[in-house]
ZAZADO-151146 format. One record per residue (C-alpha): x, y, z; residue number from 1; residue in one letter. Coordinates in steps of 0.2 Angstrom, whole numbers. Layout:
BEGIN
(rec (X; Y; Z); NUM; "A");
...
//
This chain:
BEGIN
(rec (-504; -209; -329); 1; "X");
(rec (-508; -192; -320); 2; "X");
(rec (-498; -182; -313); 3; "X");
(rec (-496; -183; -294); 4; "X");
(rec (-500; -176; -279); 5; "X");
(rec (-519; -176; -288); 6; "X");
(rec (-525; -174; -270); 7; "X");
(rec (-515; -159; -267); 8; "X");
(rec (-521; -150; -283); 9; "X");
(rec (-537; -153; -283); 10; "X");
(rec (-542; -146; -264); 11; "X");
(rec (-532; -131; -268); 12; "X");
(rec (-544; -128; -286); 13; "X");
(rec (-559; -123; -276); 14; "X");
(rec (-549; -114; -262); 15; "X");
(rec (-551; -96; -263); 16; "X");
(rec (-535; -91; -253); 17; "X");
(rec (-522; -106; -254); 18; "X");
(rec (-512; -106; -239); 19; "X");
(rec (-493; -108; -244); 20; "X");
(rec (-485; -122; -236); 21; "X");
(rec (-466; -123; -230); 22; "X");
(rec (-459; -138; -234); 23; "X");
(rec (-441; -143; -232); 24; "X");
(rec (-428; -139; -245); 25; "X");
(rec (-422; -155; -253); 26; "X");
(rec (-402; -157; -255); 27; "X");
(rec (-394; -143; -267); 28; "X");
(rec (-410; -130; -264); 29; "X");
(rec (-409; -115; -256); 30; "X");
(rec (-419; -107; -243); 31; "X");
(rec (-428; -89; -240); 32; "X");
(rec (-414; -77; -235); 33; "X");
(rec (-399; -87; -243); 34; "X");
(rec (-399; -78; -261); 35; "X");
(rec (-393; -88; -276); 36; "X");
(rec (-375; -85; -273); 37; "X");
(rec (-366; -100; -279); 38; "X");
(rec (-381; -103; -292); 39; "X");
(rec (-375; -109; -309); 40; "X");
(rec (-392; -103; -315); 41; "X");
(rec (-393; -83; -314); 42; "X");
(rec (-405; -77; -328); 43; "X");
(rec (-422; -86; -332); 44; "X");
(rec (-434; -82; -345); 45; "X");
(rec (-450; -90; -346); 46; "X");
(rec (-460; -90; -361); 47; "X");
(rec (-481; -95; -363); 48; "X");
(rec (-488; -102; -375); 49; "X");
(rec (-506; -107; -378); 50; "X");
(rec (-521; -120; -377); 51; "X");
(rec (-511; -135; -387); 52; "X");
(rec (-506; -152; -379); 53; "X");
(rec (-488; -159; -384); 54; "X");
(rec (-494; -171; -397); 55; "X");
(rec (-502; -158; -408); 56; "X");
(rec (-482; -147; -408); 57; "X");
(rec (-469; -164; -406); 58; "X");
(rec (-466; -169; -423); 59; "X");
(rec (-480; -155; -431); 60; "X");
(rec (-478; -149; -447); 61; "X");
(rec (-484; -133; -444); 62; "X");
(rec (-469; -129; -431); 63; "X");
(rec (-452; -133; -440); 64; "X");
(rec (-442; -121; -430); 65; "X");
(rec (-447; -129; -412); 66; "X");
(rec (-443; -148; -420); 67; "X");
(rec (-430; -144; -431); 68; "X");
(rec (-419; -132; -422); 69; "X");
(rec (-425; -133; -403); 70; "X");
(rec (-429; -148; -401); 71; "X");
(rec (-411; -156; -405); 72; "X");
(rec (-404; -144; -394); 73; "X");
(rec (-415; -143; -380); 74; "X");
(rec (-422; -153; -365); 75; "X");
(rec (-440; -158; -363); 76; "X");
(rec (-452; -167; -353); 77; "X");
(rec (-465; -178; -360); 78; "X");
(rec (-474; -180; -345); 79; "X");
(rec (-482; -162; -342); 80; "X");
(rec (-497; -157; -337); 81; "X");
(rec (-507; -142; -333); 82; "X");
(rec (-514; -144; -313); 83; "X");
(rec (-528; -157; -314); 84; "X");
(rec (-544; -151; -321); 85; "X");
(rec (-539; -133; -320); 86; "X");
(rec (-546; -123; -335); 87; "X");
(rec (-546; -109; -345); 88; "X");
(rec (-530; -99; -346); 89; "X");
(rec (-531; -86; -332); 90; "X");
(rec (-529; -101; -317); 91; "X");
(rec (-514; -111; -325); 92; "X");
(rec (-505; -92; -326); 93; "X");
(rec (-509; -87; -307); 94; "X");
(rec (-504; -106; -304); 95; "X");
(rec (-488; -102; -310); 96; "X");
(rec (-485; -87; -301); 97; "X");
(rec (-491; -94; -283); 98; "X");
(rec (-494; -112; -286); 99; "X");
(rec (-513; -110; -285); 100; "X");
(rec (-526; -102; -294); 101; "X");
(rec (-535; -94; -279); 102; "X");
(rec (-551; -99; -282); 103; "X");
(rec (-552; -93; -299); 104; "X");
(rec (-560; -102; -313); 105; "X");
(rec (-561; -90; -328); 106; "X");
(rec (-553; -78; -338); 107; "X");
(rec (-560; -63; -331); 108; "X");
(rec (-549; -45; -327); 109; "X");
(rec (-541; -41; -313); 110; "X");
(rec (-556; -30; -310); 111; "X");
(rec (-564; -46; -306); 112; "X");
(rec (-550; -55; -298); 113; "X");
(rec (-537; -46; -288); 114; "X");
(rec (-529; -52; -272); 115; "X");
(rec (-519; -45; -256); 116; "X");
(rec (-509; -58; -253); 117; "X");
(rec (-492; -57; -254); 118; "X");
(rec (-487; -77; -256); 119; "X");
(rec (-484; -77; -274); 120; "X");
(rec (-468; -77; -284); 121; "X");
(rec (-462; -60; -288); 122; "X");
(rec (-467; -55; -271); 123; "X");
(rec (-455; -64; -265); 124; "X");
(rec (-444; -61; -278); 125; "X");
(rec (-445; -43; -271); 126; "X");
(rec (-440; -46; -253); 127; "X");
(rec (-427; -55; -258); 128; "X");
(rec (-418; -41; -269); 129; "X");
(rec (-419; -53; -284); 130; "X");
(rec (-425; -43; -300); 131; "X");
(rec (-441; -46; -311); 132; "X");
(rec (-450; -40; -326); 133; "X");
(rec (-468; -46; -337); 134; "X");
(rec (-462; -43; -354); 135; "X");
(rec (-482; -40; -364); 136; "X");
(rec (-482; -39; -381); 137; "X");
(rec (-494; -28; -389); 138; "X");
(rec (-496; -14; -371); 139; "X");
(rec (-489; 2; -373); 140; "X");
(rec (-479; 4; -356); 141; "X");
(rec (-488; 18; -352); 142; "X");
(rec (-500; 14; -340); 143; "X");
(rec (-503; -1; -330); 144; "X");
(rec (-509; -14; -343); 145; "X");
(rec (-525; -21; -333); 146; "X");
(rec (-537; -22; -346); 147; "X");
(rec (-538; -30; -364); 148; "X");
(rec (-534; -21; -378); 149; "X");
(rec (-530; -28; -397); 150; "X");
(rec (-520; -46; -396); 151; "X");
(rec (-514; -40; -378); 152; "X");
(rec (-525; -50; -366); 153; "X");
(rec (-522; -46; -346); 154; "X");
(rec (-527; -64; -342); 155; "X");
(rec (-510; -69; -349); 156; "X");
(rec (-500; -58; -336); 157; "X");
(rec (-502; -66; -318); 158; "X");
(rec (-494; -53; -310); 159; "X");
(rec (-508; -41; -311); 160; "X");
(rec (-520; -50; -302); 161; "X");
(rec (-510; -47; -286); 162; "X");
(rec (-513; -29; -276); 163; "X");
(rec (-495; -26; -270); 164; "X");
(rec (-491; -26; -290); 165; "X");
(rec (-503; -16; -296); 166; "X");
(rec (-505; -3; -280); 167; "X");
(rec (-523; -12; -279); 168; "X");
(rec (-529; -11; -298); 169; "X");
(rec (-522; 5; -300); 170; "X");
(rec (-518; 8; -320); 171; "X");
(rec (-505; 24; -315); 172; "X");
(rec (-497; 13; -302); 173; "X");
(rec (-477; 16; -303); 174; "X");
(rec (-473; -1; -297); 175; "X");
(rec (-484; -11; -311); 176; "X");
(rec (-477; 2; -324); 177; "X");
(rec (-458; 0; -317); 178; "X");
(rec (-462; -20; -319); 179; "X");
(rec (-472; -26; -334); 180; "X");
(rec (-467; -18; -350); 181; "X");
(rec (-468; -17; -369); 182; "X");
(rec (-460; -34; -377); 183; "X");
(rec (-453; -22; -391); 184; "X");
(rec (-442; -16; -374); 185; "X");
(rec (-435; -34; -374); 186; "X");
(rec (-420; -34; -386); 187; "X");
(rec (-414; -18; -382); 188; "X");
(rec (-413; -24; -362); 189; "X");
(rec (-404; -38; -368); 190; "X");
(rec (-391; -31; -379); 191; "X");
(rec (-390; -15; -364); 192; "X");
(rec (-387; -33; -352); 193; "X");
(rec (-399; -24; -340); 194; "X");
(rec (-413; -37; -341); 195; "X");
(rec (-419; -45; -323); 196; "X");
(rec (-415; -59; -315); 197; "X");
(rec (-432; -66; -317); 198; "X");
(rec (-441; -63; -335); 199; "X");
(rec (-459; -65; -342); 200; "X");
(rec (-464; -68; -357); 201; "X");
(rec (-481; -66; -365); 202; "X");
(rec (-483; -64; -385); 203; "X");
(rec (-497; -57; -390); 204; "X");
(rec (-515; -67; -395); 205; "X");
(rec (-510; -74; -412); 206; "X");
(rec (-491; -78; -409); 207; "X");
(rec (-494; -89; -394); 208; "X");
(rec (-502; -101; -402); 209; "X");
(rec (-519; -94; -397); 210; "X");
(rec (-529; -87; -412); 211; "X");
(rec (-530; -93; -429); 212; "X");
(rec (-540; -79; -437); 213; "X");
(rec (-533; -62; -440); 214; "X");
(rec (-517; -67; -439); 215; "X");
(rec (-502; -69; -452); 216; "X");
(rec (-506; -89; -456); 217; "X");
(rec (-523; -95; -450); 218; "X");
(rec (-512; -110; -442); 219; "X");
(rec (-512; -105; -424); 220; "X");
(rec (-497; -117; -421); 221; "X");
(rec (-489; -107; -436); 222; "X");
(rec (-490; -94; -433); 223; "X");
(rec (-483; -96; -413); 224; "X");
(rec (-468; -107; -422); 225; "X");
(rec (-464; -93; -431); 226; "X");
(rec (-465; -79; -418); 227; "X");
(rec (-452; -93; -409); 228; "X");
(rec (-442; -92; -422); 229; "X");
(rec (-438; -74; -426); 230; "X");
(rec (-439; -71; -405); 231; "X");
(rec (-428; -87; -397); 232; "X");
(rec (-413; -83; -408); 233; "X");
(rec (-411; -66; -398); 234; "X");
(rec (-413; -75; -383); 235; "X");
(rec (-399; -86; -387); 236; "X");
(rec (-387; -75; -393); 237; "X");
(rec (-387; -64; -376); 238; "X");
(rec (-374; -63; -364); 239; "X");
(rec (-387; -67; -349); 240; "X");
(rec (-393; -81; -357); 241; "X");
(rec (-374; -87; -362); 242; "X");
(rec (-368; -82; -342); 243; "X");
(rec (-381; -95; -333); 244; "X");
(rec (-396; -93; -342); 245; "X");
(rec (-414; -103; -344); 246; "X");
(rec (-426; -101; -355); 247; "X");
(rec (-441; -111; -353); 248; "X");
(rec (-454; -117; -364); 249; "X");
(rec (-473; -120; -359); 250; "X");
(rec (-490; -120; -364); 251; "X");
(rec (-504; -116; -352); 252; "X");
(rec (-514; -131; -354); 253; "X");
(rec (-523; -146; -363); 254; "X");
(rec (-533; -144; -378); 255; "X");
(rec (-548; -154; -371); 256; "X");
(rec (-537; -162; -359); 257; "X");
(rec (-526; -158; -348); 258; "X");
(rec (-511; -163; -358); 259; "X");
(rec (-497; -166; -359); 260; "X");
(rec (-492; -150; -364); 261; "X");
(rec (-475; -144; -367); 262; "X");
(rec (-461; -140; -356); 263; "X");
(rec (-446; -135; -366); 264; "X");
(rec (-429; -132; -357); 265; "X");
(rec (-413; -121; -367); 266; "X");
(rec (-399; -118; -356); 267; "X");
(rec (-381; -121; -356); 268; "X");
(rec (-381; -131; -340); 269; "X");
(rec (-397; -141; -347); 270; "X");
(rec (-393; -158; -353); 271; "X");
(rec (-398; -153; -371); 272; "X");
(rec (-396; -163; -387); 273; "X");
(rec (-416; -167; -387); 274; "X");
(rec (-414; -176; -372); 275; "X");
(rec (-432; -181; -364); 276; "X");
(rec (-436; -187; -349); 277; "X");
(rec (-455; -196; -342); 278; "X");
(rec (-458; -187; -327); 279; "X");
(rec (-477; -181; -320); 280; "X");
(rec (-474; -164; -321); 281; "X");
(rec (-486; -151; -318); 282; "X");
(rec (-483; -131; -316); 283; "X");
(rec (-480; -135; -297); 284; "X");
(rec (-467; -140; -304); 285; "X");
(rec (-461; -125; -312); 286; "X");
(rec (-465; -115; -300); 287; "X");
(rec (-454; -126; -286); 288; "X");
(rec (-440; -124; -300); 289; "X");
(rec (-440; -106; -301); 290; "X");
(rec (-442; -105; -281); 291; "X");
(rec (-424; -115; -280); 292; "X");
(rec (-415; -104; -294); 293; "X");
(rec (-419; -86; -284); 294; "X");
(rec (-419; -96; -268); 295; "X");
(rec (-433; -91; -262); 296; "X");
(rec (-447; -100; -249); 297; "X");
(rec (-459; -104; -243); 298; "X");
(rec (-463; -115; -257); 299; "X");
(rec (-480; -106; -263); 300; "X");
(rec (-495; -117; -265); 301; "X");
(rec (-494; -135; -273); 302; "X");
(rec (-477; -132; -278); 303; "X");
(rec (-472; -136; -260); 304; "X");
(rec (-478; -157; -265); 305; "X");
(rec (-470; -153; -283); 306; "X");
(rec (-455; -163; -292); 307; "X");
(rec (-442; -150; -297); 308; "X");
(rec (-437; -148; -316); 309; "X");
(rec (-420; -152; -312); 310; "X");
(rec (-417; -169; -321); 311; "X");
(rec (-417; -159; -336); 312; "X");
(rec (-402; -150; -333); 313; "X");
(rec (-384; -155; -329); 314; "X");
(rec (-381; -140; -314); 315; "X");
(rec (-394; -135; -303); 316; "X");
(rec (-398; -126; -298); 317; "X");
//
């Protein structure tokens, strides 16, 4: 069964400004203003993975690490999807910052695409003193990423389409530079314990599962297993992921479908031990979850009609 509201999704597909709807803030949410004090969940890490539906990872030979190790200690959902209908990449990433893709239906640069408004996620964020960074492998951190270069592809960094980000497509802008930075800076954020509240993270073209030529293995899945495996273990081993933390797993939609895809969950206040659950998810859902960790509102786009992430942990938020 597809995920619902399908309604919903689909009249905001062809919208070219989704208006943000406020909803009301089910039991144990927060609302704009009230912060996330008294949140068990304090750091969050999302990570992006590419073009692979959930039956070609769960049980795959080609990714040991994620069914091996992760798997058995993780949450997941079985049940998720990318928004209906809604291909390539570059929608399903600005879905997820502001729970629609604004009209855009390809994977053009932020030279094509670039918004004024302000009802997206790190936006918010912002207003509400609650810290974020775009982690980009493969960018320098030395301008403003907001075209393609090597395996680093701008398409894959949604908070670049957005003009109070990138001072309106502006590669020396300070607050893009101060925002989205190197990966390599990553590990040494983490061991300094100076990493945001709020943490993006996009590998480069061949370790997120995107490419299978020019790349290490030419098993695409391979070769994003592998970048999970030398990556998640830093993750894990932090003191912000050990003090409230939450990494999440996705990929940004169905190969020739629209999934499921995965949505895998590490936290210590997760359920863990490989539980699974069947809910419809889509990246409303995501989105809504993130919104009630910071505590932020209104709920952007479709994620006000969303189901929350929170069956797969034990506290939330």
């Amino acid at each position: 069964m597809r995920p619902l509201p399908v309604l919903a999704a689909l009249l905001c597909l062809t919208a070219c400004h989704c208006t943000s709807n406020r909803a009301s803030v089910p039991d144990g949410g927060a609302d704009a203003g009230a912060g996330t004090s008294g949140h068990a969940i304090k750091t969050v890490f999302v990570i992006l993975m590419e073009n692979h539906n959930w039956s070609q990872i769960a049980g795959s030979a080609s990714a040991p690490y994620l069914n091996q190790t992760v798997l058995p200690q993780a949450s997941y959902a079985r049940q998720y999807f990318n928004p209906p209908g809604l291909h390539p990449s570059e929608p399903n990433y600005l879905w997820l910052e502001a729970g629609t893709n604004l009209g855009v239906l390809d994977d053009r640069a932020p030279s094509a695409h670039h918004f004024a408004t302000d009802q997206h996620l790190v936006s918010l964020l912002k207003k509400a003193g609650v810290s974020w960074k775009s982690y980009q492998e493969d960018i320098d951190g030395t301008t403003c990423p907001l075209s393609a270069k090597g395996l680093y592809a701008p398409k894959h960094n949604p908070m670049l389409y957005f003009d109070d980000v990138t001072g309106g497509n502006d590669p020396a802008s300070a607050e893009c530079m101060a925002h989205v930075r190197p990966y390599t800076e990553l590990a040494g954020d983490l061991d300094a314990g100076t990493v945001a509240a709020y943490n993006f993270l996009t590998p480069n073209l061949c370790n997120d599962m995107h490419n299978y030529s020019g790349c290490a293995t030419d098993d695409a899945v391979r070769n994003g297993d592998n970048w999970l495996a030398a990556e998640l273990p830093k993750l894990l081993a932090s003191q912000a992921y050990r003090d409230g933390g939450a990494i999440f797993i996705t990929w940004d939609e169905g190969e020739g479908s629209d999934g499921p895809i995965g949505m895998i969950v590490l936290s210590p206040l997760a359920k863990g031990g490989g539980y699974a659950n069947d809910l419809p998810y889509t990246h409303s859902s995501t989105l809504r979850t993130l919104e009630e960790i910071f505590g932020v509102s209104p709920f952007l786009g479709d994620a006000a009609n969303a189901t929350d992430l929170s069956d797969l942990f034990q506290r939330f938020p």
